[in-house]
C-alpha distance (Angstrom), angle and dihedral (degrees) to the residues before:
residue distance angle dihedral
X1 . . .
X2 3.76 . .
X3 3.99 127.8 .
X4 3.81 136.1 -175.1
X5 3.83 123.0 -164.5
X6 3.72 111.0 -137.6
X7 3.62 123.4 -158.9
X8 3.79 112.1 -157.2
X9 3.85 154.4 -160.9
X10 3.91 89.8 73.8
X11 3.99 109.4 139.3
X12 4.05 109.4 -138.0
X13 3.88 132.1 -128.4
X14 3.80 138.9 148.5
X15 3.98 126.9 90.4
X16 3.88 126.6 -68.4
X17 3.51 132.6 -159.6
X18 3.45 116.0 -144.7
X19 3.62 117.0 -126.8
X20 3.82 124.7 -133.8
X21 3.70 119.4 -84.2
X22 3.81 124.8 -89.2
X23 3.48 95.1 -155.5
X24 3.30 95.4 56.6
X25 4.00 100.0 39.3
X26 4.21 97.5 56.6
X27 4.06 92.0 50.6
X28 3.70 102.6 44.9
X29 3.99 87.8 39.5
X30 4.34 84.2 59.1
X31 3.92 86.3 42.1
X32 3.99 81.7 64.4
X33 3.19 90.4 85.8
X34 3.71 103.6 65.6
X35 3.82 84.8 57.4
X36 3.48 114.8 97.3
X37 4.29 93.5 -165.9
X38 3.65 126.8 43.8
X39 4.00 123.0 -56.3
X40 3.42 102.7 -149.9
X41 4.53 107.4 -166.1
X42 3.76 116.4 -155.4
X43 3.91 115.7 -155.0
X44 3.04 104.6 7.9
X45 4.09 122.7 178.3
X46 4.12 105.9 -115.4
X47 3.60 87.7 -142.2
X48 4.09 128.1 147.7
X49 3.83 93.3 -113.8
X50 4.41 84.2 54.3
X51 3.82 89.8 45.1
X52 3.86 92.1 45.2
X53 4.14 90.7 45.1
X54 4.28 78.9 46.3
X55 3.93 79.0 61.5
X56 3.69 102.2 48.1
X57 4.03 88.6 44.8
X58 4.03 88.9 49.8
X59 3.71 93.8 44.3
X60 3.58 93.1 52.7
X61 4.68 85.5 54.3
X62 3.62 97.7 -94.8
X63 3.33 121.5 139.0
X64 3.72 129.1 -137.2
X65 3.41 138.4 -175.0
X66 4.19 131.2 -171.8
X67 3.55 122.7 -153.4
X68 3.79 114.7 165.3
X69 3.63 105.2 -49.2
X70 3.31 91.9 -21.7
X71 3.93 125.7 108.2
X72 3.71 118.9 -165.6
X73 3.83 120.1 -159.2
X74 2.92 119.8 -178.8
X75 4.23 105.5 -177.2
X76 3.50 104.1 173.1
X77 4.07 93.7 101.2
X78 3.54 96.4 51.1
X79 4.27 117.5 112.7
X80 3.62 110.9 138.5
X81 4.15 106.6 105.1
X82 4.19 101.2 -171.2
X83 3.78 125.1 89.5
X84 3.91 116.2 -168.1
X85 3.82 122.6 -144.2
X86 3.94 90.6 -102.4
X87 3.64 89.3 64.5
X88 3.85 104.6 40.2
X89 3.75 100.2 28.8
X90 4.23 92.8 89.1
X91 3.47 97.1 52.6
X92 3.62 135.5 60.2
X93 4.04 92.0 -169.7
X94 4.03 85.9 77.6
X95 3.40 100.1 95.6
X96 4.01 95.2 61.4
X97 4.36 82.1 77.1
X98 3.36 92.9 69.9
X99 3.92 93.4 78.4
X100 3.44 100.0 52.2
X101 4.02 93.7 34.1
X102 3.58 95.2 52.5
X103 4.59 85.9 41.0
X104 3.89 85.9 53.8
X105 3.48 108.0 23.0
X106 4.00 104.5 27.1
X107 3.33 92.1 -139.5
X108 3.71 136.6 57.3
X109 3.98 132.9 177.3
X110 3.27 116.0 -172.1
X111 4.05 134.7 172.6
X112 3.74 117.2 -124.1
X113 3.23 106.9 -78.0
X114 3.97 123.1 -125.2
X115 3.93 129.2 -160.9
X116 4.25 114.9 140.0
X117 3.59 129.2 -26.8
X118 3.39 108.0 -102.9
X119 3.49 106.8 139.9
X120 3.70 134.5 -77.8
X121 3.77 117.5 -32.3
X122 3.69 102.3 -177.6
X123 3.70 115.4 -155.0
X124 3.72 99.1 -148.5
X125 3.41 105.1 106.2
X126 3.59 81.7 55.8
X127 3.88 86.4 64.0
X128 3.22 90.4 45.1
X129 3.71 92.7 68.8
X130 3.24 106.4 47.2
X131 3.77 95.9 48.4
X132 3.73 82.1 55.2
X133 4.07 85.5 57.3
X134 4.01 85.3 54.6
X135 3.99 101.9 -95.1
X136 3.50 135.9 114.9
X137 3.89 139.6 -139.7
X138 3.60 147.5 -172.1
X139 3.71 128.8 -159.9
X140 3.79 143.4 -158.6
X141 3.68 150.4 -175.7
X142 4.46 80.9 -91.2
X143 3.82 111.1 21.6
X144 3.83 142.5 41.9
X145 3.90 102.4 -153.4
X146 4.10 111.5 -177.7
X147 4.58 117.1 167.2
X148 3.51 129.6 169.8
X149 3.93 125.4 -177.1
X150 4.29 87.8 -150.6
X151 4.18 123.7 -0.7
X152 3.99 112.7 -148.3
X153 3.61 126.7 -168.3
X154 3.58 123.3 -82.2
X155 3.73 145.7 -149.1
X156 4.71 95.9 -143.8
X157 3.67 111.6 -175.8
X158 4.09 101.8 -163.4
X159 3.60 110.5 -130.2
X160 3.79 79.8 -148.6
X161 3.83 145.4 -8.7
X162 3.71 104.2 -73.9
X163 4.20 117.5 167.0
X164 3.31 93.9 -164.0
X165 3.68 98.5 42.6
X166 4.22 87.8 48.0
X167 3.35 96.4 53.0
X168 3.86 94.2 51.4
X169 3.83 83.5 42.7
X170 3.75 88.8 56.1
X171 4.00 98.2 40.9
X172 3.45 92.4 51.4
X173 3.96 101.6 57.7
X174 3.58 85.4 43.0
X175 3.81 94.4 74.2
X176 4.07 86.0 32.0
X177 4.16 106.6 91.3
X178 3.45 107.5 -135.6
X179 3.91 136.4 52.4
X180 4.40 117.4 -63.7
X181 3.64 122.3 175.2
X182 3.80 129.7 -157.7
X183 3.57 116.1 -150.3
X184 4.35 117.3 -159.3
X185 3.92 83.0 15.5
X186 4.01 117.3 169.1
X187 3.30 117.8 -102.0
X188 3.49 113.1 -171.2
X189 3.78 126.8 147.7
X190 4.16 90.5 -96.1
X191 3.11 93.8 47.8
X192 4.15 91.6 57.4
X193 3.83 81.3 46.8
X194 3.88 85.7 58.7
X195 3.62 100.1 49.7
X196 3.74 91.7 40.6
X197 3.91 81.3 63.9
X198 3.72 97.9 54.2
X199 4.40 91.3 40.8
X200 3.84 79.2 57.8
X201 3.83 96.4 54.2
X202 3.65 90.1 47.5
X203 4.34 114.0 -91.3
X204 4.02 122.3 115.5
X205 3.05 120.9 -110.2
X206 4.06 129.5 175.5
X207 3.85 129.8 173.8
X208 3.82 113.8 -172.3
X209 3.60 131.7 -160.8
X210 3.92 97.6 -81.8
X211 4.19 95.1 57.2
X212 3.77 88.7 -94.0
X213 3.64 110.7 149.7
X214 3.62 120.7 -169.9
X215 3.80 125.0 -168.7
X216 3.62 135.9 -168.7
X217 3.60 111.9 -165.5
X218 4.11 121.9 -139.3
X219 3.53 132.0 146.4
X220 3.62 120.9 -58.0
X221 3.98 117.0 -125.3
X222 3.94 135.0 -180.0
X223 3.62 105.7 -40.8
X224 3.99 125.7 -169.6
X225 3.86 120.8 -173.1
X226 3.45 140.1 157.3
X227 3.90 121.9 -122.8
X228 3.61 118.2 -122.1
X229 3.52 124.8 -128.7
X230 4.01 121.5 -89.5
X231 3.24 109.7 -101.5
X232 3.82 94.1 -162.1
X233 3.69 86.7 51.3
X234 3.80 86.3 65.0
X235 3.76 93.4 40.9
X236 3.06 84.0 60.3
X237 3.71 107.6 50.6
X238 4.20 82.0 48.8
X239 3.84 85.8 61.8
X240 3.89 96.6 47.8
X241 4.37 83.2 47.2
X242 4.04 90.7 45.0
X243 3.67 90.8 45.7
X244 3.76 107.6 43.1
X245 3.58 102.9 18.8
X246 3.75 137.2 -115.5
X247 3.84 153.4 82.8
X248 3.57 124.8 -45.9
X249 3.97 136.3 161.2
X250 3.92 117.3 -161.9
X251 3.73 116.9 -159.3
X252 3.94 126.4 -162.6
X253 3.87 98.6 33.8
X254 3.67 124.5 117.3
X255 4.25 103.7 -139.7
X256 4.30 89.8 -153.3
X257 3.73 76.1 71.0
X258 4.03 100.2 54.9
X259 3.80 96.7 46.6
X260 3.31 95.7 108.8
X261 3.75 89.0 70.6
X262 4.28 103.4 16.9
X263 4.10 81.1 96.9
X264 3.23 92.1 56.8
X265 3.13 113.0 58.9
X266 3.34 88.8 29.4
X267 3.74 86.6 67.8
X268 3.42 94.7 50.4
X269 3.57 94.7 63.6
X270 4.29 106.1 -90.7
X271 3.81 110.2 126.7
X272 3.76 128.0 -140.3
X273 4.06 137.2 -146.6
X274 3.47 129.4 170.2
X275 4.00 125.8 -122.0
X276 3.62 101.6 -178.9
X277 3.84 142.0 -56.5
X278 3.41 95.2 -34.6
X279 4.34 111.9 15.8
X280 3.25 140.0 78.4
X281 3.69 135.7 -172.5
X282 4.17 115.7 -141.5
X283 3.21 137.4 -161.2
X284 3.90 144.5 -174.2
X285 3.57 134.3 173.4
X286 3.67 130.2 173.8
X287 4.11 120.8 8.0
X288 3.69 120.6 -39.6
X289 4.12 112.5 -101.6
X290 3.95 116.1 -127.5
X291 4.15 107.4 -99.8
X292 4.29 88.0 -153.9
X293 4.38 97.0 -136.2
X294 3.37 132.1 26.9
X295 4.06 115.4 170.4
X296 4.11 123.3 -175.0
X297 3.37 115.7 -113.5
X298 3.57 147.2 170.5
X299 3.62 118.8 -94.7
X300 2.63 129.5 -31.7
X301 3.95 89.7 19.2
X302 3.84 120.2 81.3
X303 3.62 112.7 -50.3
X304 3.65 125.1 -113.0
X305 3.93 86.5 -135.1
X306 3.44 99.4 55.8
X307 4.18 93.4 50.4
X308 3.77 91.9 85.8
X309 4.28 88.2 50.0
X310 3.93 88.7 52.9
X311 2.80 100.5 54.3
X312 3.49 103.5 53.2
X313 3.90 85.9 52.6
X314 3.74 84.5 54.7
X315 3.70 94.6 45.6
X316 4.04 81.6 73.8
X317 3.50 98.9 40.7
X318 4.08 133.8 129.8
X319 4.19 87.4 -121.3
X320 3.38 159.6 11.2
X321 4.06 119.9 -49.9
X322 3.77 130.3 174.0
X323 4.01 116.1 -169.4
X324 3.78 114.3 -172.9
X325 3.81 127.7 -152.4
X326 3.78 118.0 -137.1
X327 4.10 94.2 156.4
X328 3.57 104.6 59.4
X329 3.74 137.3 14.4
X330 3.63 98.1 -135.9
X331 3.55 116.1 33.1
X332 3.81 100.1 102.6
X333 4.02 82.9 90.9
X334 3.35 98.3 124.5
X335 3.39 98.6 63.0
X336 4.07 92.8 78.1
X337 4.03 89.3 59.6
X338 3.72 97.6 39.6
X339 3.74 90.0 56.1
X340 4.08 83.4 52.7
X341 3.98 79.7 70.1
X342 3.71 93.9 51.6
X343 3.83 99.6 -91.2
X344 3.72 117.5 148.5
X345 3.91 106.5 -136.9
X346 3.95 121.5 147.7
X347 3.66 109.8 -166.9
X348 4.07 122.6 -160.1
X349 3.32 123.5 179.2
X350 4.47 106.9 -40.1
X351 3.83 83.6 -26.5
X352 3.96 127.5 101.0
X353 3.63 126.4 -174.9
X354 3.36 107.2 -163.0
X355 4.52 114.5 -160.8
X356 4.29 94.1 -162.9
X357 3.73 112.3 -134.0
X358 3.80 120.5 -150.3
X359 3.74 97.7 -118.9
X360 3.80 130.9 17.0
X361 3.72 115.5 -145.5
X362 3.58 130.1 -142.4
X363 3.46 120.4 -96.8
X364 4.09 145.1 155.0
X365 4.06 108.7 -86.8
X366 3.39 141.1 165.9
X367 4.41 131.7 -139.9
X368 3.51 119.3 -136.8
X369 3.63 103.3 -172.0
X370 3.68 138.3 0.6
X371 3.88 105.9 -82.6
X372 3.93 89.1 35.7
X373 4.13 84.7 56.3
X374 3.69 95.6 56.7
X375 4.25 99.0 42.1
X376 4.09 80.7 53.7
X377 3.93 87.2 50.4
X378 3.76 88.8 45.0
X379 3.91 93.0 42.3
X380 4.01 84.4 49.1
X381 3.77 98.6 49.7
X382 3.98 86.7 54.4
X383 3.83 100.8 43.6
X384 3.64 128.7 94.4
X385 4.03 117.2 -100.2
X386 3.74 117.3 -9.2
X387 3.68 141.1 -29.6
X388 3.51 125.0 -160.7
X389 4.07 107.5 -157.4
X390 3.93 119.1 -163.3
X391 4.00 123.8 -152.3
X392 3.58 96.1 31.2
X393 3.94 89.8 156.3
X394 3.82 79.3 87.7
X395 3.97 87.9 79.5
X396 3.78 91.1 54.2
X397 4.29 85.8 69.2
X398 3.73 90.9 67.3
X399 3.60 116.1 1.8
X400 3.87 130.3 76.2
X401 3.94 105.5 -142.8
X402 3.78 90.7 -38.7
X403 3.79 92.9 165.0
X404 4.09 91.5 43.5
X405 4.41 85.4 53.6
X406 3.98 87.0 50.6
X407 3.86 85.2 46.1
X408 4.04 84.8 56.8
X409 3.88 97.4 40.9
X410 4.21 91.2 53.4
X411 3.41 107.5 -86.4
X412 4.05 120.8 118.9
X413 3.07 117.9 -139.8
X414 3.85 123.5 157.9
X415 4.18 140.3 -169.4
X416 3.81 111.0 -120.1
C-alpha cells in the first residue's frame, strides 16, 4: 500500500501537457495482433495499465520495443492463445484480446480479468458478438474460453453501448474478409483512435451518423499513429482548477472530445478560452456553484469516469447537486471518504445527492479505484489542513506522475 499526505488550500497554475490517452493505448496495442508488420504507437501514456497490457502482448511472443514515446510491436511471432490469472488479474483492459486472439488464433482462454471495483461489467454482450461471427464460448468463475473452426462476417445489433464490447466487435471483422456492420456501436473518441489504427494498416472502416459502424476486413500492414490525448486526464486537471482555484493551460487535447463534461464545469463557475487546435487556457476563481443533475452517459454524454471528479468539485459547492450513475453499479465509492473530509453526500442506490460544504477538511482516506483516487487527491488539494490518502498506487493505472505535475503547478503534496 502506498500513501501521500497532502497539504491543501494551494491555488494551481503553470502549463500541462496532456498525456496520451489510456483508453486508446490498451485497445489498439491488442489490435497489434491482427497486424502482420510492425505497429509502431506514438505518445503513448507510460502508465501501469500500458505496462501491464505490454505484459499480456509479451506473454502472448510479441515483441516490443520503447524508444522515447515510441512503442514498437512487432506481433508477427506471437502463437500462444492462454492467459493465466497472474497475467490478466491487474488489468481490466484484458478482455479487449479476445477479438483479435480468437480472429488470429481461433481460440482464446483467458482468466477473468481484474482492473477496479466498480461494479459488475458483464461480458456478455461480448459473447454475444462473437457467436454472431460463428464461434462459441464457455465461461467460469476462472476462465473465458471462446473457438471457432471459421469466423464470417456479421450484421451485431448492440443491445447497448458497450466500449469494450465495440472495440472487440470492430477488431474482429477486421481480420474477417468480407463486409460486418455494427449497429448501436460506441463511439467514443478512443474508439475513433482505434479504428484510425486499423484504416492505417489497410481495412475499411465507416461509422455514419446513427453509430453504425461498418467494417471490411483485409490484411493488416505496418501501421504508425499518434495517440491522442486523454481526455479524462484533462477532465481531470479541470476538476483540480474548479476545485482549488487558479489558472491553467492544457496543451495536446482536442475539446470536441471533453464536451461531455465542458458544461459542467462550466456551470460550476470554471471559465474556458481557446489557444489553438488543441489548448485551452482555464480559469476559476471563487468556490464552484452546484450544477443540480448530472447523469452518465455514453458519449458524448457525461462520462462515467469523470463522475467520481464531479463530485468532489461539488462536494465544495455553494448548493445542492445530485449526479446519478447509469454505467456502473458501484462507482459512487467515493462518496464514503469524501464525507471523512466533511462533505455532505447521501448515496441511494446509483444516486448521490451531494449538500456542498464551504470548506473540506483534511482527513485520513482511502481510494478504491482509479478515478475515485484522483477526486480524493482533488478533494485533498482543496481542503483545509492535511489529508493523508491511502492506495495511491491506483493513480499509477492511468496517470503519469500526476501528483509530481501538481507538485510543479503549486500544490504540495508529499510521499510518507
Amino acid at each position: 500500500m502506498s500513501s501521500i499526505e497532502i497539504e491543501g488550500g494551494h491555488r494551481l497554475y503553470g502549463e500541462v501537457q496532456v498525456q496520451g490517452s489510456k483508453n486508446a493505448t490498451l485497445p489498439i496495442m491488442a489490435a497489434a495482433l491482427l497486424n502482420s508488420g510492425i505497429s509502431i504507437l506514438k505518445n503513448y501514456p507510460d502508465i501501469e495499465d500500458v505496462r501491464q497490457m505490454k505484459l499480456l502482448l509479451e506473454s502472448l511472443g510479441c515483441r516490443i520495443i520503447l524508444e522515447d514515446d515510441q512503442m514498437i510491436i512487432d506481433s508477427q511471432p506471437a502463437a500462444e492463445t492462454v492467459l493465466e490469472q497472474d497475467v490478466t488479474g491487474k488489468i481490466r483492459a484484458s478482455s479487449v484480446l479476445l477479438g483479435p486472439m480468437l480472429a488470429r488464433f481461433h481460440h482464446v482462454k483467458i482468466a477473468q480479468p481484474g482492473g477496479c471495483r466498480i461494479g459488475k461489467r458483464p461480458l456478455d454482450i461480448h459473447m454475444n458478438v462473437f457467436k454472431a461471427f460463428g464461434a462459441s464460448w464457455s465461461m467460469d468463475e476462472n476462465f473465458i474460453e471462446v473457438e471457432c473452426t471459421r469466423l464470417h462476417p456479421a450484421q451485431i445489433r448492440m443491445s447497448k453501448r458497450s466500449v469494450g464490447a465495440t472495440e472487440n466487435a470492430i477488431m474482429t471483422a477486421a481480420y474477417i474478409k468480407g463486409r460486418s456492420r455494427i449497429f448501436n456501436g460506441a463511439v467514443e473518441p478512443e474508439i475513433i483512435a482505434l479504428c484510425d489504427y486499423l484504416k492505417a494498416a489497410g481495412t475499411f472502416i465507416q461509422i455514419d451518423d446513427d453509430n453504425t459502424i461498418t467494417v471490411e476486413g483485409r490484411e493488416c500492414s505496418h501501421a504508425s499513429i499518434d495517440i491522442p490525448g486523454d481526455r479524462i486526464v484533462a477532465g481531470t486537471y479541470m476538476g483540480a482548477v474548479t476545485a482549488c482555484g487558479g489558472r491553467l493551460k492544457l496543451s495536446g487535447v482536442r475539446l470536441q472530445d471533453c464536451r461531455g463534461f465542458l458544461n459542467v464545469f462550466a456551470g460550476m463557475g470554471m471559465q474556458l478560452k481557446n489557444d489553438g487546435i488543441e489548448a485551452v487556457t482555464i480559469t476559476m476563481d471563487g468556490r464552484p456553484s452546484a450544477i443540480n443533475m448530472v447523469e452518465t452517459e455514453p458519449y458524448p454524454g457525461f462520462p462515467t469516469d469523470m463522475q467520481s471528479i464531479v463530485m468532489a468539485c461539488a462536494a465544495m459547492a455553494s448548493g445542492r447537486t445530485v449526479i446519478k450513475e447509469k454505467i456502473f453499479d458501484n462507482r459512487l465509492g467515493a462518496a464514503v471518504q469524501l464525507n471523512r473530509m466533511n462533505a455532505n453526500i447521501h448515496v441511494r442506490d446509483n444516486t448521490a445527492c451531494i449538500n456542498g460544504v464551504e470548506r473540506l477538511k483534511g482527513a485520513a482516506v482511502m481510494a478504491q479505484d482509479l478515478r475515485g483516487a484522483a477526486a480524493l487527491l482533488i478533494a485533498a488539494m482543496s481542503a483545509e489542513g492535511v489529508t493523508y490518502l491511502n492506495n495511491t498506487e491506483y493513480l499509477d493505472r492511468g496517470y503519469v506522475d500526476l501528483c509530481g505535475t501538481f507538485n510543479r503547478l503549486g500544490a504540495r503534496i508529499h510521499e510518507k
